[in-house]
C-alpha positions as CSV (number, residue, x, y, z in Angstrom):
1,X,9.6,-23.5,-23.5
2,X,7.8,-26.5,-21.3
3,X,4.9,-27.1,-20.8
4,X,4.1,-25.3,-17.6
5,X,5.4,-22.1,-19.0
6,X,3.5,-22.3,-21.8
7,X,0.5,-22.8,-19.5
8,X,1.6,-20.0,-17.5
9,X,2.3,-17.2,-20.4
10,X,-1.0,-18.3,-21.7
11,X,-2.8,-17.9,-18.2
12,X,-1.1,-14.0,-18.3
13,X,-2.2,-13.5,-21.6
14,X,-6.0,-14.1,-21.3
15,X,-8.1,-11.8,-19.6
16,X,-10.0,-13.9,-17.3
17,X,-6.1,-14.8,-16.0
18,X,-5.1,-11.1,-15.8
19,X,-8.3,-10.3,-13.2
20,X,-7.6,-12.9,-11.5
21,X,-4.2,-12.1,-10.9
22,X,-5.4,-8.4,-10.0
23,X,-8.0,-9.7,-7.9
24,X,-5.4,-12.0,-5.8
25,X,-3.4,-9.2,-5.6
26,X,-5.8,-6.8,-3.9
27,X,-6.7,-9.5,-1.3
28,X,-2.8,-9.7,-0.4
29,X,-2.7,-5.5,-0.3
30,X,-6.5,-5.3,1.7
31,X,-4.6,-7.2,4.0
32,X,-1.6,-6.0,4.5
33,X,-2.8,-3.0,4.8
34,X,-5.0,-3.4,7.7
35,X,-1.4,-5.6,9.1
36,X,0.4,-2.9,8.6
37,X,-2.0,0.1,10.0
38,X,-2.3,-2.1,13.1
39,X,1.6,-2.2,13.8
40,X,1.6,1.8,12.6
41,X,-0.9,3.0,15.8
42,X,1.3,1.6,17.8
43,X,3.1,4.7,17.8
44,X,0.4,6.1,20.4
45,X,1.3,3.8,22.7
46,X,4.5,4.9,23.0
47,X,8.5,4.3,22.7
48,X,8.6,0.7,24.4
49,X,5.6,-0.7,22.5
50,X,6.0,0.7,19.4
51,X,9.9,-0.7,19.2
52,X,8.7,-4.3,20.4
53,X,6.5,-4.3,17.7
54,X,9.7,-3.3,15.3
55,X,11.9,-5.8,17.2
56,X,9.3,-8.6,16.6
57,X,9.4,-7.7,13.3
58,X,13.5,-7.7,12.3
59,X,14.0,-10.8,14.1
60,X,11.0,-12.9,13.1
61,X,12.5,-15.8,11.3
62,X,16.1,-14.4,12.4
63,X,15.5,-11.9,10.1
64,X,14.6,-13.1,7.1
65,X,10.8,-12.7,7.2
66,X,10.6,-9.0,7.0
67,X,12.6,-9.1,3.8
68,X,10.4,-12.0,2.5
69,X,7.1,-9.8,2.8
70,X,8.8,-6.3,1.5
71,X,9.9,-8.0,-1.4
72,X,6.7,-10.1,-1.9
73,X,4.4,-6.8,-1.5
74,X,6.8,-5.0,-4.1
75,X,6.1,-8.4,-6.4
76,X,2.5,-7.9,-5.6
77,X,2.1,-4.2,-6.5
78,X,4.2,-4.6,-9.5
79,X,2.1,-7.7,-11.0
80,X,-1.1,-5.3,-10.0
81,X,0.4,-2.5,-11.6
82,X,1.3,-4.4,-15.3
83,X,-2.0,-6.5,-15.2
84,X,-4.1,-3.5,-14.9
85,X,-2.5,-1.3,-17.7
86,X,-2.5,-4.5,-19.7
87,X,-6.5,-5.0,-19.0
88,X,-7.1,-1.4,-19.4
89,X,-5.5,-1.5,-23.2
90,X,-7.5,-4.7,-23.9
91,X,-10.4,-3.3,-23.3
92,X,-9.5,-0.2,-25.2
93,X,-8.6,-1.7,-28.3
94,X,-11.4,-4.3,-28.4
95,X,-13.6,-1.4,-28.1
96,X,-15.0,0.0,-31.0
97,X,-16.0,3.8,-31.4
98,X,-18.9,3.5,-32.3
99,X,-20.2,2.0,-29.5
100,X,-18.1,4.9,-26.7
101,X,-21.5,6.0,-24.8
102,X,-21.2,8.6,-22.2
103,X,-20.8,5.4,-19.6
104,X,-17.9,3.9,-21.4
105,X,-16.0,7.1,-21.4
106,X,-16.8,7.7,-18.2
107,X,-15.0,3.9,-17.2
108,X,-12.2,4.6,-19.7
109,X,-11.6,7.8,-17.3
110,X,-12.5,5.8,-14.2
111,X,-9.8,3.0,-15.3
112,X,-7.1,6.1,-16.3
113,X,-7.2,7.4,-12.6
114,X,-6.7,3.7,-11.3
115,X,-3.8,3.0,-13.3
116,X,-1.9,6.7,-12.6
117,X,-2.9,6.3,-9.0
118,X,-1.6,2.4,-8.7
119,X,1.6,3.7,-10.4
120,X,2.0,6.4,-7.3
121,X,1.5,3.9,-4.8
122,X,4.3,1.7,-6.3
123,X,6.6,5.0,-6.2
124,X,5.4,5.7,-2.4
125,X,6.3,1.9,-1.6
126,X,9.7,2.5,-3.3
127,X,10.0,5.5,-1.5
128,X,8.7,4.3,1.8
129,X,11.6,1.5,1.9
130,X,14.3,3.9,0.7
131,X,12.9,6.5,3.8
132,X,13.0,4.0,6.6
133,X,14.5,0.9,5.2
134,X,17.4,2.1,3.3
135,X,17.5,5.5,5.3
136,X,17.6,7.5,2.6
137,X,16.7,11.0,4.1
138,X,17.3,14.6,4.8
139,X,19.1,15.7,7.8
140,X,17.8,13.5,10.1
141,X,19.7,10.1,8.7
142,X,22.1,10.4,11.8
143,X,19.3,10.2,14.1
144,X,17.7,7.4,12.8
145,X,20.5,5.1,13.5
146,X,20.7,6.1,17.1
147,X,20.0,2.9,19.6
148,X,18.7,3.6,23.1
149,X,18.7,2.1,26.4
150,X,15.6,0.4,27.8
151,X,14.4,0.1,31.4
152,X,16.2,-3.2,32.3
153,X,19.4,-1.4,30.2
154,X,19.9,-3.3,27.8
155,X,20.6,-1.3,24.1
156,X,18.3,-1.8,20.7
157,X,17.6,0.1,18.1
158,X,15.0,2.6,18.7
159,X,12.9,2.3,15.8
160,X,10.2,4.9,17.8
161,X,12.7,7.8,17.5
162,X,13.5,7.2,13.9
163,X,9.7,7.5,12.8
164,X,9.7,10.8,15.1
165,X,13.0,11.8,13.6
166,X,11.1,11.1,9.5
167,X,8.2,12.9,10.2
168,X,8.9,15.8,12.6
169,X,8.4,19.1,11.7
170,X,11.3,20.8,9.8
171,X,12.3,22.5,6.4
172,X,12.6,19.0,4.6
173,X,9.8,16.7,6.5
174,X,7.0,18.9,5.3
175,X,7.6,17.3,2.2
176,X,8.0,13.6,3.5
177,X,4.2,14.3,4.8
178,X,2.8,15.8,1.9
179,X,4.2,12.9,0.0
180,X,2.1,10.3,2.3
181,X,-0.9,12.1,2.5
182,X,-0.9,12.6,-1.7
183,X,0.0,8.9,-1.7
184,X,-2.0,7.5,0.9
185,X,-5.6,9.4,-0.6
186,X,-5.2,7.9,-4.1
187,X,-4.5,4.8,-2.2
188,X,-7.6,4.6,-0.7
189,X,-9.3,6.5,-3.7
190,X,-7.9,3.0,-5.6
191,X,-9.1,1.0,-2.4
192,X,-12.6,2.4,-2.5
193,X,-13.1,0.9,-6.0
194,X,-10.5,-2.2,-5.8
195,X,-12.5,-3.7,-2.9
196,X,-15.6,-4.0,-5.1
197,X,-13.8,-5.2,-8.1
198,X,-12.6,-7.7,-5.9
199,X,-16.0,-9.0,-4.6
200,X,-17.2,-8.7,-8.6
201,X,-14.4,-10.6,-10.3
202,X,-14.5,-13.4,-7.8
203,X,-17.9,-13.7,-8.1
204,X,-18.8,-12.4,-4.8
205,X,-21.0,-9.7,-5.5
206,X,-24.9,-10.0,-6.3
207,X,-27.7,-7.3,-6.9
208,X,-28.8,-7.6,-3.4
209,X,-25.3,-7.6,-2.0
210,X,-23.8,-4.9,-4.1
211,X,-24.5,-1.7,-1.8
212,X,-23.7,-3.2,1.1
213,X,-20.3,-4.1,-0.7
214,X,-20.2,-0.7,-1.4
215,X,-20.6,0.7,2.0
216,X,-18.1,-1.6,3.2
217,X,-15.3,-0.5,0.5
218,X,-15.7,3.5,1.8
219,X,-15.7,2.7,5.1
220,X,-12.9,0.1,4.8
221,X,-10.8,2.9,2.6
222,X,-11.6,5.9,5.1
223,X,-10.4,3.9,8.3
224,X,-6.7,2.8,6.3
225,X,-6.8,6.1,4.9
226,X,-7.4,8.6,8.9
227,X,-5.2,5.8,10.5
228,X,-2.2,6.0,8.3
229,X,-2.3,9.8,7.7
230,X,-2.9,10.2,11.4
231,X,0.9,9.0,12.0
232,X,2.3,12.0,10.3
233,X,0.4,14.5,10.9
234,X,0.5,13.6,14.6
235,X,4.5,13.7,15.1
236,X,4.9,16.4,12.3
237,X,2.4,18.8,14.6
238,X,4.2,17.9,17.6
239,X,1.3,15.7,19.6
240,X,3.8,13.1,19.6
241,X,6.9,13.4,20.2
């Protein structure tokens, strides 16, 4: 073992390192996410603008780029995922009982909810790829590798018809939604407190600042929360179609 990987396992192993590391993570994610909701509504401006968007996308950097970031978000979330647990059981073993007050059991609990519901979102992100990546699906997988012909008649994929095709309302889908809806409220649950942690961790956050902080990380978790839910329930009730 060098040098630089013994600085690196040691960096892991300390707490201050593992924060950090969940703290850089959840700017990469608070990103993303607000990336990745932008390019989502798109879908209400309909078929042609919703598939340049998804063209832009599987050809940027002929290709390769798309598979870069799913890759580096599943890296992301996973390194989130382990650092947490890992903080979570150092703080519980250095903790002795007889110093659990009402407010430590209450983080304990507080810390519990975030690791079960960071351990969800890393299923719904598995999940998401294998439902319109991989195509892994019900009766609709057909459908979703139909191309279509644009104005000018040329033929692409039509990436449009494949998100109506996942979602829309049928014996299978209703489960598909369900699934986001579970997974994209403890998401934002998660985001609602991750978003402060962020701020606190990196030193951001102050007495005077902290409320406003707070206010920021509902609001922030309420828009990514309406605007990605809105998508499903949207196509599965039919108002697009």
């Amino acid at each position: 073992m060098n040098a630089l990987t013994r600085s690196a396992t040691a960096y892991w192993q300390s707490s201050i390192g593992k924060k950090l590391i969940v703290a850089v993570t959840g700017i990469v994610m608070i990103l993303f996410l607000a990336g990745h909701l932008t390019g989502n509504l798109l879908i209400f401006a309909g078929r042609e603008a919703f598939n340049d968007y998804a063209q832009f996308l599987h050809h940027a950097g002929h290709g390769a780029l798309i598979w870069i970031a799913r890759v580096g978000l599943l890296v992301t979330v996973v390194l989130h995922v382990i650092a947490t647990i890992q903080l979570t059981r150092q703080n519980r073993s250095a903790r002795k009982e007889a110093y659990q007050y009402k407010t430590t059991i209450q983080a304990k609990k507080s810390s519990l909810l975030m690791i079960w519901s960071g351990l969800t979102i890393l299923a719904f992100i598995v999940f998401h790829i294998l439902h319109f990546t991989v195509r892994i699906a019900g009766g609709f997988s057909k459908m979703m590798d139909k191309d279509y012909h644009t104005a000018t008649g040329d033929s692409r994929h039509d990436a449009y018809g494949m998100v109506i095709a996942g979602f829309q309302n049928s014996s299978f889908n209703w489960v598909v939604v369900a699934f986001y809806i579970i997974a994209m409220s403890l998401l934002c649950s998660h985001l609602s407190h991750g978003v402060g942690s962020v701020f606190q961790t990196l030193g951001w956050r102050s007495q005077k600042s902290q409320d406003l902080i707070r206010k920021v990380s509902l609001g922030y978790s309420f828009v990514i929360w309406a605007g990605f839910i809105s998508v499903p329930l949207s196509i599965f009730f039919g108002f697009v179609k």
